[in-house]
Residue frames as a rotation matrix with the C-alpha (Angstrom) as fourth column:
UNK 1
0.910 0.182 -0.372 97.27
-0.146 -0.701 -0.698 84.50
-0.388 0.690 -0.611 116.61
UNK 2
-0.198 -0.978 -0.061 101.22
-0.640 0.082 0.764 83.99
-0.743 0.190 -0.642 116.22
UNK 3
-0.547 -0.426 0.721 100.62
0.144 0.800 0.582 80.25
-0.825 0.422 -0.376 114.56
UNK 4
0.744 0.534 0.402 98.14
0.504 -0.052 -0.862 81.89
-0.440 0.844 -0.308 111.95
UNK 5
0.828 -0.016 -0.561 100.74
-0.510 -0.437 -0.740 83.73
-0.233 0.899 -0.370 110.76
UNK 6
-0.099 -0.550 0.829 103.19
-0.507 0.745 0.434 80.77
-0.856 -0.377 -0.353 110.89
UNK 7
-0.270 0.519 0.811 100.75
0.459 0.810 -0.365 78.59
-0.847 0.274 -0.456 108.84
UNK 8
0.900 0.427 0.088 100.61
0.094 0.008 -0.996 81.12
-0.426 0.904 -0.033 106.15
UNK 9
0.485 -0.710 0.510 103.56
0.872 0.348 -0.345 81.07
0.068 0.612 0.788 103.40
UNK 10
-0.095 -0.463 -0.881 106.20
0.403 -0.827 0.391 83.71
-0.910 -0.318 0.266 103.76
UNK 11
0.919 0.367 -0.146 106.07
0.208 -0.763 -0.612 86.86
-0.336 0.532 -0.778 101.83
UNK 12
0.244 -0.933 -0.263 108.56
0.937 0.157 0.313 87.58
-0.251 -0.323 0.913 100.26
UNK 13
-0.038 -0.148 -0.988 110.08
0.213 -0.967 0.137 91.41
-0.976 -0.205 0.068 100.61
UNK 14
0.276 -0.428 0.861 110.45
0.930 -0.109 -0.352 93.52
0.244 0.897 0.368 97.19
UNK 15
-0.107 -0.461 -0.881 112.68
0.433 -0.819 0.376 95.93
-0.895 -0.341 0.287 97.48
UNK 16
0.841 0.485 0.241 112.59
0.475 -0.448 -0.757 98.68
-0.259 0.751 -0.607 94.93
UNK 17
0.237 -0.885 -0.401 115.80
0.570 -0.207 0.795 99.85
-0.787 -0.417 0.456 93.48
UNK 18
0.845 0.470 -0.256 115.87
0.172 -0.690 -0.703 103.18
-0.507 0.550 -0.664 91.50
UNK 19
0.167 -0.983 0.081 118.35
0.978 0.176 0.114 103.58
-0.126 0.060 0.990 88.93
UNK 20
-0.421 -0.183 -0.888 119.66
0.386 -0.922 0.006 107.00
-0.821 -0.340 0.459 88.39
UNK 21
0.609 0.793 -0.026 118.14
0.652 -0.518 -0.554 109.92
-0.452 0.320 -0.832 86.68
UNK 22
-0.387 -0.631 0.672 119.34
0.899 -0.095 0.429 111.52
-0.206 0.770 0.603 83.63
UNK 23
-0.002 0.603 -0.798 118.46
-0.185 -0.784 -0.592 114.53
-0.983 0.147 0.113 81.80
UNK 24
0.443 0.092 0.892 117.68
0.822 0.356 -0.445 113.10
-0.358 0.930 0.082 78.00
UNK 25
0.766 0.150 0.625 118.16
0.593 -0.541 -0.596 116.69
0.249 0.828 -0.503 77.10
UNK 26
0.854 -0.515 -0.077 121.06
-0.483 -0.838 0.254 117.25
-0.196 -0.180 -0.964 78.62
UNK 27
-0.192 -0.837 0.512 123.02
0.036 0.515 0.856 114.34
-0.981 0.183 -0.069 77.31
UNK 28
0.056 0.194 0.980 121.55
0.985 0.153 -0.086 114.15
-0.166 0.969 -0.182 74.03
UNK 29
-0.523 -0.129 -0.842 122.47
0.040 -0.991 0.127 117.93
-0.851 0.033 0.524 72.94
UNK 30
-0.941 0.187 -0.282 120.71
-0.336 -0.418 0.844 117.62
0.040 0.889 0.456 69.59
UNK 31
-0.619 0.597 -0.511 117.38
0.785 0.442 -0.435 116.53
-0.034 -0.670 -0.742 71.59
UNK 32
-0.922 0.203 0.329 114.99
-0.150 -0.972 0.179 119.74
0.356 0.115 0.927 71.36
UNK 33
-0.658 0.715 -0.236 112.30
0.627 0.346 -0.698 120.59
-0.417 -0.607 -0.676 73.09
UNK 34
-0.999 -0.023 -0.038 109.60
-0.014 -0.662 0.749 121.59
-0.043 0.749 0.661 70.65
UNK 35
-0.278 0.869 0.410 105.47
-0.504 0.231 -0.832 121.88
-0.818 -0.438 0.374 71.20
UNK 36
0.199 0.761 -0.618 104.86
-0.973 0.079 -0.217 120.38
-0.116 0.644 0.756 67.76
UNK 37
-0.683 -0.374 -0.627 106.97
-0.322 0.925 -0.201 117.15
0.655 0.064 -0.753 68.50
UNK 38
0.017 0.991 -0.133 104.04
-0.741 0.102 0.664 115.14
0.672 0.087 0.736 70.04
UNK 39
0.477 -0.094 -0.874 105.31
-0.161 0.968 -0.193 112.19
0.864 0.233 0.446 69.88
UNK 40
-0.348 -0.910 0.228 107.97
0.216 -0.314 -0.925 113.63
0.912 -0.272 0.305 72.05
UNK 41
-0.533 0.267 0.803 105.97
-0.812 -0.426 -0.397 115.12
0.236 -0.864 0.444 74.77
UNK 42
0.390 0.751 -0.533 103.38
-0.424 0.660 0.620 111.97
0.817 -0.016 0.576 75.00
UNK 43
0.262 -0.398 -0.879 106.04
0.138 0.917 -0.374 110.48
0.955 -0.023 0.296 76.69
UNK 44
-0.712 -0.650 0.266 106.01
0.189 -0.542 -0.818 113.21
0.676 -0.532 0.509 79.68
UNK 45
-0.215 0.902 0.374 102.59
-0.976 -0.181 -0.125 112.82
-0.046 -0.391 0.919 80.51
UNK 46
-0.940 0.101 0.327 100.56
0.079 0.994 -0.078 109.86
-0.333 -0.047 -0.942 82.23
UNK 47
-0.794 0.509 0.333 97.73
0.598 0.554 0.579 108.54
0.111 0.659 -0.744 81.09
UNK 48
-0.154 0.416 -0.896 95.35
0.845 -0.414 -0.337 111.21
-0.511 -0.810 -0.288 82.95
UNK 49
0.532 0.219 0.818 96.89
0.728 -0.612 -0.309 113.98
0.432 0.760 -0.485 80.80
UNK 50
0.817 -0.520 -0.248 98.91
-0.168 -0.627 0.761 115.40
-0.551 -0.580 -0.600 84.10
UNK 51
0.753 -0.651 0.093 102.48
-0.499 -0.657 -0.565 116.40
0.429 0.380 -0.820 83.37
UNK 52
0.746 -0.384 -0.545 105.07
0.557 0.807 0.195 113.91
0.365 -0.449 0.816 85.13
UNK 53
0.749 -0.595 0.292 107.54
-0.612 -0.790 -0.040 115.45
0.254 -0.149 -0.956 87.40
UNK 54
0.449 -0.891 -0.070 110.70
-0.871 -0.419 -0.257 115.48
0.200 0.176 -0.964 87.79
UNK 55
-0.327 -0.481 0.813 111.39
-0.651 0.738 0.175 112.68
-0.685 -0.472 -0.555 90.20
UNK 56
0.450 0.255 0.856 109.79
0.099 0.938 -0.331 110.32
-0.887 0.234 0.398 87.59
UNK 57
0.992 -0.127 0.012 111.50
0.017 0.036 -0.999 111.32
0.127 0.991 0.038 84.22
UNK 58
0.619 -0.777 -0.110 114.40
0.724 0.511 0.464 112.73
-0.304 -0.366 0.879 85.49
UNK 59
0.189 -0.452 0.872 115.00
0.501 -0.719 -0.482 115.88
0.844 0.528 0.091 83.58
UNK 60
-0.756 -0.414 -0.507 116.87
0.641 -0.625 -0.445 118.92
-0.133 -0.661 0.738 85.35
UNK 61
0.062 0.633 -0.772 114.74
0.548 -0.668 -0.504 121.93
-0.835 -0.392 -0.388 86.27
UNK 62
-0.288 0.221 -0.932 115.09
-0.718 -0.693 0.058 124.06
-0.633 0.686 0.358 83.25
UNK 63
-0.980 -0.013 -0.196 113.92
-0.191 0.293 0.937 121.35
0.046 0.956 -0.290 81.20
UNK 64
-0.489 0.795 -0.360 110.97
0.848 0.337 -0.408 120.85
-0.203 -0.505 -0.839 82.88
UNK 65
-0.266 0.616 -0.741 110.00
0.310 -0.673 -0.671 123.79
-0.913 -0.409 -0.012 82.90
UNK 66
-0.639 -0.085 -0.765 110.54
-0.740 -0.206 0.641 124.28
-0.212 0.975 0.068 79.19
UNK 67
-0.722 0.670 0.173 108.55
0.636 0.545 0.546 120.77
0.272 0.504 -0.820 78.68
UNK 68
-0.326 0.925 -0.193 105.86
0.787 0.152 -0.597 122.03
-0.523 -0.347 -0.778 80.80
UNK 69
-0.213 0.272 -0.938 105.45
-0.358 -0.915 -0.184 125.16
-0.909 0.297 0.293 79.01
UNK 70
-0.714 -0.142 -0.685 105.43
-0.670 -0.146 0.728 123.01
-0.203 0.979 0.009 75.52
UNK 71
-0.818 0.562 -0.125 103.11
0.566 0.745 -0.354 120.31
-0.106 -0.360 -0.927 77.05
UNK 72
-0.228 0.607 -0.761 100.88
0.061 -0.771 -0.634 123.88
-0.972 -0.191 0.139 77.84
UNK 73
-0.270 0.150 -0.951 101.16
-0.691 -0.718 0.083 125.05
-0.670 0.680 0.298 74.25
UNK 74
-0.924 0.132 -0.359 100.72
-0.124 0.784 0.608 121.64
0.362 0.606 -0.708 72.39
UNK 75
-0.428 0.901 0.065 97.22
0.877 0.432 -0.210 121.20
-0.217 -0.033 -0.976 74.14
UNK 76
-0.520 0.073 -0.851 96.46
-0.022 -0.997 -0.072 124.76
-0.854 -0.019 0.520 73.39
UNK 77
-0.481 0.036 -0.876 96.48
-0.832 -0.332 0.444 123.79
-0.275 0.942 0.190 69.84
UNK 78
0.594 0.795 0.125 95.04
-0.771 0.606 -0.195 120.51
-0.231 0.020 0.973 70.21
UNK 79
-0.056 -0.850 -0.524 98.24
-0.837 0.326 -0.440 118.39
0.545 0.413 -0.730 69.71
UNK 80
-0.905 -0.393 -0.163 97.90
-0.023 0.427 -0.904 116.99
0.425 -0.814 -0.395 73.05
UNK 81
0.246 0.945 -0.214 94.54
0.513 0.061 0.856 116.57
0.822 -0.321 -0.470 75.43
UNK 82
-0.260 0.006 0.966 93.98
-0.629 -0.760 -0.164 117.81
0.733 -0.650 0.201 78.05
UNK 83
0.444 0.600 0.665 92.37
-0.834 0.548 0.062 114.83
-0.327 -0.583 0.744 79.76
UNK 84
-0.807 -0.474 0.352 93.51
-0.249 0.814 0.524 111.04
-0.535 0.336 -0.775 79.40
UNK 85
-0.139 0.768 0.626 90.11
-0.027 0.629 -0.777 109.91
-0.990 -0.126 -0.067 78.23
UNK 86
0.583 0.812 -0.011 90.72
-0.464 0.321 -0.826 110.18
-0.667 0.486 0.564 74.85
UNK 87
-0.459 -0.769 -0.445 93.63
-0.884 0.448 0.137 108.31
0.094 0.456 -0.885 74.43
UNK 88
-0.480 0.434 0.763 91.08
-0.086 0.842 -0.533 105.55
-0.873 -0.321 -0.366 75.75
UNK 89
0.400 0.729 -0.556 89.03
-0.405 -0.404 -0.820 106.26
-0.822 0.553 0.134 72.46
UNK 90
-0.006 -0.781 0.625 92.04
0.649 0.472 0.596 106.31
-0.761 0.410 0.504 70.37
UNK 91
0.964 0.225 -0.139 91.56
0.177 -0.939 -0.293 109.85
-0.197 0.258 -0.946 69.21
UNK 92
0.679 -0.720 -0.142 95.07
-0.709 -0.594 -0.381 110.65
0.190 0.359 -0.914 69.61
């Protein structure tokens, strides 16, 4: 067993190196968080339609919570889906 793994080509490692996490809306002060800015929220949600947290955007806790609450009200009104499947369409 040893020389089979000999005889195959090394792997090589990737390491993953995170850079650091911002809050957009706390450096950018004229940045609002607003349910009718779409465009704006699209970018907080994954393809699914779930909400992205923290560790992956980076915002501070009160912004989050403020997106999620405008993420909430944009699909409310239909701004946003609920579901990824019809960004597959090309609905929105």
């Amino acid at each position: 067993m040893p020389q089979e793994r000999q005889d195959r080509p090394e792997r090589q490692e990737r390491r993953f190196y995170s850079r650091p996490k911002f809050c957009q809306f706390c450096s950018d002060k004229e940045l609002k968080i607003d349910y009718k800015k779409a465009d704006l929220l699209k970018r907080f949600i994954t393809d699914e339609g779930k909400i992205r947290p923290r560790r992956q955007t980076g915002t501070c806790a009160r912004h989050q919570r403020e997106l999620a609450s405008a993420i909430k009200r944009a699909r409310h009104i239909a701004l946003l889906p609920f579901t990824g499947k019809y960004w597959e369409d090309g609905h929105f």
